[in-house]
N, C-alpha and C positions, 0 to 999 in steps of 0.2 A: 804297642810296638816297642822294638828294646831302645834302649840309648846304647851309642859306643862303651862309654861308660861300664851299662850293666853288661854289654859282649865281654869288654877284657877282664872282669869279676869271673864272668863263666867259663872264659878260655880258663882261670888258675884255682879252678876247683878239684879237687882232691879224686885220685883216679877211682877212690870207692864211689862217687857222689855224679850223677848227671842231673843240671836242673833245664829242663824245658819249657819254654811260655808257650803259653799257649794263643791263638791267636787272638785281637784284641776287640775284635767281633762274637767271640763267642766267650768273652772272662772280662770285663769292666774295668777286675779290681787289680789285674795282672799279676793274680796270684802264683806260684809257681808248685810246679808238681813235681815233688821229688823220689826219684824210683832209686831202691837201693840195689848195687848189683856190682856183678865185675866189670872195670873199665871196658871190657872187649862187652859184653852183652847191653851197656849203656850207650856203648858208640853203635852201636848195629841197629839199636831201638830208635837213637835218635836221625842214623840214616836214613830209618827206612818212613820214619813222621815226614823228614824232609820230602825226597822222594814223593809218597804220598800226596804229599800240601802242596807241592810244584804240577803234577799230572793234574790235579784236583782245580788248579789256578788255571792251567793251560787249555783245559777240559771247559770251565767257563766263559775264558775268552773265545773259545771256540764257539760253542752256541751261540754267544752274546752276536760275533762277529755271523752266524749262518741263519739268524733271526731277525740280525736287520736288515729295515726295510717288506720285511712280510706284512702282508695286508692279513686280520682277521674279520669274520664274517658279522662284523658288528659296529656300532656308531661311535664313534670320537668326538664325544661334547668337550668345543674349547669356551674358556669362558675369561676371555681380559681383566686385568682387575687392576684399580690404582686405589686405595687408603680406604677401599669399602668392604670392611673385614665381613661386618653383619650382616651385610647385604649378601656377600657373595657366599658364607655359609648356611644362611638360611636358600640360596639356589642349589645347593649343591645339595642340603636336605632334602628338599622336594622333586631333583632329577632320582635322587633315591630311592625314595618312597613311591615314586610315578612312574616310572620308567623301566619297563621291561630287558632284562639281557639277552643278549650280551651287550655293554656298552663300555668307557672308559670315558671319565673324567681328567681334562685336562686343565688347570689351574696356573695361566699367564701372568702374573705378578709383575707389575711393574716398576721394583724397586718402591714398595711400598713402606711407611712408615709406621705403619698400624699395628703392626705383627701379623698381615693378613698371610705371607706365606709360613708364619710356624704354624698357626692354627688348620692350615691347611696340612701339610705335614704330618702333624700331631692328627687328622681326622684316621687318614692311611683311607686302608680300602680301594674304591677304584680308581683314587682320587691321587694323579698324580701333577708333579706342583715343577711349574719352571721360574726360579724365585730369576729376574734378569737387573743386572746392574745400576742398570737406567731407566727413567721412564721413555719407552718406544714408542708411548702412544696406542691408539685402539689399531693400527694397519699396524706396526710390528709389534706387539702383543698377539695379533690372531696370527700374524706370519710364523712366527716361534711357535705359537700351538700348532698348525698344519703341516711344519716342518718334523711335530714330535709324534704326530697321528698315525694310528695305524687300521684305522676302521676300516670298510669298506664305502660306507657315507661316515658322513661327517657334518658335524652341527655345530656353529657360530654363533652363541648365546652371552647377551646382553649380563651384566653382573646380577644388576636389578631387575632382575624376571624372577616369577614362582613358575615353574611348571604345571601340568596338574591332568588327571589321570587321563589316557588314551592320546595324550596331545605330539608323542611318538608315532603312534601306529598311525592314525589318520595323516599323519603328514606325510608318511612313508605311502600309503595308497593313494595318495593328491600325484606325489613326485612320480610313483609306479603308472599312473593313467596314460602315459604318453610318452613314444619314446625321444620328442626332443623333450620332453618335460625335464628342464636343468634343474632348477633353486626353485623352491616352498617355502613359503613361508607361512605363519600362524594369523588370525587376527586377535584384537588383546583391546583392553581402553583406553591404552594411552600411547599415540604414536602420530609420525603426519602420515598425510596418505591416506589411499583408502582403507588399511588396515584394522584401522581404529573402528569397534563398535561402539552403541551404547551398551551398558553395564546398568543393571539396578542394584549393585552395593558401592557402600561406600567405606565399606572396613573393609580390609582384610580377610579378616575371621569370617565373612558372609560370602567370601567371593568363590569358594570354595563348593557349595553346593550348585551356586548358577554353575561352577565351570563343570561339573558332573552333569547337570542337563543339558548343556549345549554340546559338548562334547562328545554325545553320541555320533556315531558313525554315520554321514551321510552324504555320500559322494556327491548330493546334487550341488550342497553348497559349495564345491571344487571350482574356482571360476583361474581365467589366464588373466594375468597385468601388465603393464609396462613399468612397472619399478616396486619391489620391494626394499625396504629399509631392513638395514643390518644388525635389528636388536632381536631378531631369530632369524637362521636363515638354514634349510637344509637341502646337501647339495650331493654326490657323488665322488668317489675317489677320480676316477675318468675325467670328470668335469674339472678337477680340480686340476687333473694335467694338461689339459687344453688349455685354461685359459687360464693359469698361475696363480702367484701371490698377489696381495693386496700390494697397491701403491702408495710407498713410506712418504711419499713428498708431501704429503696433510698432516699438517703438524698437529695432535694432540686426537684429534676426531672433527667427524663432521665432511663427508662431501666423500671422502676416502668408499663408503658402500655404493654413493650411485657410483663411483667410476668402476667399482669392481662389475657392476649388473651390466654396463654399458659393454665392458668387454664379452660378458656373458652374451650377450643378445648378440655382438657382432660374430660370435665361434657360431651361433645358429641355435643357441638354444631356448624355452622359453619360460616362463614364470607361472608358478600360480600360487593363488592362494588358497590354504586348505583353511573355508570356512568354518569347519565343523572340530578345530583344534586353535579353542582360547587357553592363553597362556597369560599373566598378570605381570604390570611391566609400572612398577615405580615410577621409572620418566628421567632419563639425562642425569641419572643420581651425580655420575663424575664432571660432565661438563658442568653442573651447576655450582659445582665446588670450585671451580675457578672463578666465580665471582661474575656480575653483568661486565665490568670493563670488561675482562682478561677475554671473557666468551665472545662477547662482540667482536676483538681483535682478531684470534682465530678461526673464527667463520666468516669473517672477510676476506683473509687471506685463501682461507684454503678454496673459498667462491673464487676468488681472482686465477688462481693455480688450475681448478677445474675449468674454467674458459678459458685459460687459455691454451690449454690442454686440450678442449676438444671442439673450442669453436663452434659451427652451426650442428650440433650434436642431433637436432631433429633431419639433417638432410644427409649425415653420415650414416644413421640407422637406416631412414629410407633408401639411400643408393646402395647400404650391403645389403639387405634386404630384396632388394630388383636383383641384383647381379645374382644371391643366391639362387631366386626363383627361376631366371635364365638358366641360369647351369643346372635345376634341377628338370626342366626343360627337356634342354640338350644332353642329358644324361637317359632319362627316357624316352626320347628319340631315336638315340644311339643302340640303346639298349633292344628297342623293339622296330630295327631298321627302319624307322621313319625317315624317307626325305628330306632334308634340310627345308625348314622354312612351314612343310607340312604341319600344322597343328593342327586342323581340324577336327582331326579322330574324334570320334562323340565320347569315347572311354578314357581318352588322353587323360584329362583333367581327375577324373576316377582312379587310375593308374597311380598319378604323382600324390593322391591323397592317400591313399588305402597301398597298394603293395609296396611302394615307395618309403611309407612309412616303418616300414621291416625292418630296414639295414639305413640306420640314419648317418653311417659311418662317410660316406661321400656328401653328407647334407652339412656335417659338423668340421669345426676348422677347431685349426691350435692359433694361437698367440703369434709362433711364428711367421705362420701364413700375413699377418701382417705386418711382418720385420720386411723393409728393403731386397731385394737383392743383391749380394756382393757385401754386405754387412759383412763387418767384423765383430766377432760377439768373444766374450771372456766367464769363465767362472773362477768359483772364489781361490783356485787353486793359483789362477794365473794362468793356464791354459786357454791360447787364442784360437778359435775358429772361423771360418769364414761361411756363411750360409750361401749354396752355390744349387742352383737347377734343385732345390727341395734339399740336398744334403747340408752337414755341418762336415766341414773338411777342417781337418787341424793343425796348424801351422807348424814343422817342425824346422822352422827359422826363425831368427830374429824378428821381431814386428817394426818394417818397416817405417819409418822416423816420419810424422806427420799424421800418422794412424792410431786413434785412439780407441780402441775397443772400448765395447758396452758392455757392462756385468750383466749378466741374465742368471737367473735361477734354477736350481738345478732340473726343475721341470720341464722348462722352457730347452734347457740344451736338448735333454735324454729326450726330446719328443721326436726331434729329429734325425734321419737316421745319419750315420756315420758317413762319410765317404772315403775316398784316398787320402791320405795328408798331403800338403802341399808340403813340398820339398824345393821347390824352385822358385828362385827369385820372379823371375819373370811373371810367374802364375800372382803373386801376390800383386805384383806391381798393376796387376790389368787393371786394380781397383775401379770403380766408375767413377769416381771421385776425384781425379784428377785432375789438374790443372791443364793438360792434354786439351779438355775437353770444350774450354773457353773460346770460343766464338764469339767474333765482332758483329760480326753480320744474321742474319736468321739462317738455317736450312735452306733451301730452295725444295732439294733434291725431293725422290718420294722417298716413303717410309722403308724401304731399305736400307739407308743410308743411314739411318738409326742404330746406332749400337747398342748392345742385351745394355744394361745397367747405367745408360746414359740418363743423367738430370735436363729436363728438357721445360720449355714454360710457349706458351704462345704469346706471338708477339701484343697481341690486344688486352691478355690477362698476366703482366709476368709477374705478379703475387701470387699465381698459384702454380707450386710446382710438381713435375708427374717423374715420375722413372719408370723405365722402359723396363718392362720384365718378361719375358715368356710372349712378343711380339705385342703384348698390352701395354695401357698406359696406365700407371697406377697413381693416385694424387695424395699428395700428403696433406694428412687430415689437416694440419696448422703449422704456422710456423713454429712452433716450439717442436712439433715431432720431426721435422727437417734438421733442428738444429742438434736435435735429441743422436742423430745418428748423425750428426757433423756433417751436414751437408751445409753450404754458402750460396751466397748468391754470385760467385767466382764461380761454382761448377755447373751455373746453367747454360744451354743450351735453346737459343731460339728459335722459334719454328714457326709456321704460320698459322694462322687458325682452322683452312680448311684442312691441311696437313693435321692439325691435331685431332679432326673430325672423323679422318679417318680411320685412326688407332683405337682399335677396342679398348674395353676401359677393364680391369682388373680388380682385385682387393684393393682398398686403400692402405696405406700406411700410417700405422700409431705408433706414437712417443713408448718407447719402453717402460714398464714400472721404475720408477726407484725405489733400490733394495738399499739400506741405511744396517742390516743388521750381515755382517760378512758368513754367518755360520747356513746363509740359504743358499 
């Protein structure tokens, strides 16, 4: 690029003489090309470069700008890395050499010290490198790669894995078997869980031929789980908008993958494990570089953070799980004018298995389905929404004083559809959140007397609180996800307990991710 400097040299060059640089992408050494000619045929050559190199520029941001966000027909392997240069280029060898196209390699750096993001760089090919300022840790390390993806699936790979031949393809027909089949993941020797097999090497160098024989293709060893581990994990673009990014509030690693599956399982989707694709997996290479104190420290915390985050986790999976099987129920009931209450049809249960199975699009939920109602939600632009009857409506006023919107993801907004903007104070203020809504006394009244978005508890349980949504009662999963959306124990409302027996039960309510990284 010129300096001012060498422009005012150029402006007082002699009218025989035009010198043009060239641009500093395509000349290192910023050599210059000198054309000799008349002042009029030097200025016209040098218009018409400009001209040229502006359409040319304009013509780039064009595409760049009508190309993002396109999905193409192939897998986006991210792969987090913090000071494991060796490690994570000998992974990125072997998705090479193993790994059928189309794909793209994505390279998360976490402000590394190693030189692990030049040597990534310097590899080039499919391998593109997001060098980030700070360590984010393993949940924003994979959030930046998800955020950069543009596969159709998309792969979640540990630093410290080998890859190794067909362990693509079989995972791809483990996740094809079924259409809630969400997340696949591989088994390998070294993991918790059931993942882990035995192995008969003990090098390296030998592990290669077992992983060619076991690695033949054989759907019987396809089985379902209830938890896969985060050091492979293969999942859908779809999947990945339903149920978002990874939650940053785990500091470093560790706990951050069950909470992501937990979400997974609660959208309706399900797990398996594709037996017949071993992958070779080093073992915690980054956590163990923190040393036993520092590791102990961080996995206690981020244990305390996930309890408190999801509380009785085994009876929040079972009660979405009941509610989902009701609704899919009452979906084919509805569908094949069955009766209310009629279940005995001998084919019912055949129906909800097999044709059911079709269109799993009524079976599968977003992230938001378990936001609140009347929530106020923000993204990173500062644009406030209010989630209202399934829409995001968007405040085209001031946010009224006491209201703290939540940051959600750009996935989590665009999932739900648009609605009118709110323009009116009054519309904002209906908030369910109100101080309005404090009560000395219980309810008496019956369940009409209940307002859409009111915080309500019954009098024999008032630790657990429910909101009124769509004529149900929805419970929030803990107190951290109440307070997650600002609710108090100033906006309940109490009721009696046979009053609360009557109110159908709903989705539950979870604590939003924390996003720590502003560019999601």
């Amino acid at each position: 690029m010129s300096t001012p400097g060498r422009r005012s040299k150029q402006r007082k060059a002699s009218s025989s003489e035009e010198t043009i640089v060239l641009h500093s992408a395509r000349s290192r050494s910023g050599r210059k090309i000198r054309r000799q000619g008349t002042g009029k045929r030097a200025a016209k050559s040098a218009k018409l470069y400009k001209q040229g190199y502006h359409r040319g520029y304009d013509e780039g941001v064009r595409q760049g700008e009508s190309s993002f966000g396109l999905v193409f027909e192939g897998v986006s392997i991210i792969i987090p890395t913090y000071n494991q240069r060796e490690y994570v280029l000998q992974c990125v060898s072997s998705i090479e050499k193993h790994t059928p196209a189309p794909f793209e390699i994505i390279v998360v750096d976490n402000a590394s010290k190693d030189g692990t993001a030049e040597a990534m760089l310097r590899k080039g090919g499919m391998v593109r490198v997001a060098a980030l300022d700070k360590n984010r840790g393993f949940a924003g390390g994979v959030n930046h790669g998800l955020m950069m993806a543009r596969g159709r699936h998309i792969v979640v790979l540990n630093n410290d894995t080998l890859v190794t031949p067909g362990w693509l393809e079989n995972m791809m027909t483990c996740l094809g078997s079924h259409p809630e089949m969400g997340v696949v993941g591989p088994v390998t020797n070294y993991i918790g869980g059931d993942q882990q097999i035995e192995v008969p090497y003990r090098e390296v160098a030998d592990m290669w031929s077992f992983a060619a024989r076991h690695n033949r293709p054989d759907a019987t060893k396809h089985r379902e789980t209830e938890r896969l581990v985060g050091f492979c994990w293969l999942f859908s673009r779809e999947l990945l908008e339903r149920v978002g990014y990874l939650d940053e509030g785990y500091a470093v690693g560790n706990f951050e993958d069950d909470d992501w599956i937990i979400r997974a399982k609660l959208a309706g989707y399900r797990l398996g494990v594709a037996g017949d694709a071993f992958i070779h997996h080093y073992g915690s290479v980054s956590m163990k570089a923190l040393g036993e104190e520092d590791y102990v420290v961080v996995n206690k915390d981020n244990e305390q953070f996930y309890t408190q985050k999801w509380g009785d986790l085994h009876a929040l999976v079972a009660d979405t799980s009941r509610l989902s099987l009701h609704a899919k129920v009452s979906t084919s009931q509805q569908e094949n004018k069955t009766p209310p209450g009629k279940t005995d049809s001998p084919d019912l249960r055949q129906r909800i298995s097999t044709n059911g199975s079709s269109d799993v699009t009524h079976k599968l939920r977003r992230s938001t389905d378990f936001y609140p109602e009347g929530c106020f939600i923000s993204d990173i632009k500062g644009d406030v929404y209010r989630l209202m009857r399934g829409q995001r409506r968007k405040l085209n006023i001031p946010v009224p004083s006491g209201i703290s919107p939540v940051l959600v993801a750009k996935p989590d907004l665009l999932g739900v559809p648009a609605g009118e903007p709110l323009i009116s104070a009054g519309e904002v203020q209906g908030w369910s959140l109100e101080q309005s809504h404090v009560h000395a006394q219980p309810v008496q009244s019956n369940r009409d007397a209940l307002e859409e978005g009111m915080i309500i508890a019954a009098t024999n349980e008032r630790d657990i609180w429910y909101q009124i949504s769509g004529s149900k009662r929805r419970r929030f999963a803990t107190p951290y996800a109440a307070e997650r959306w600002g609710v108090q124990s100033g906006h309940i409302v109490h009721v009696s307990a046979n009053q609360m027996r009557t109110i159908e039960e709903g989705w539950p309510i979870i604590a939003p991710p924390q996003l720590l990284n502003e560019d999601l």
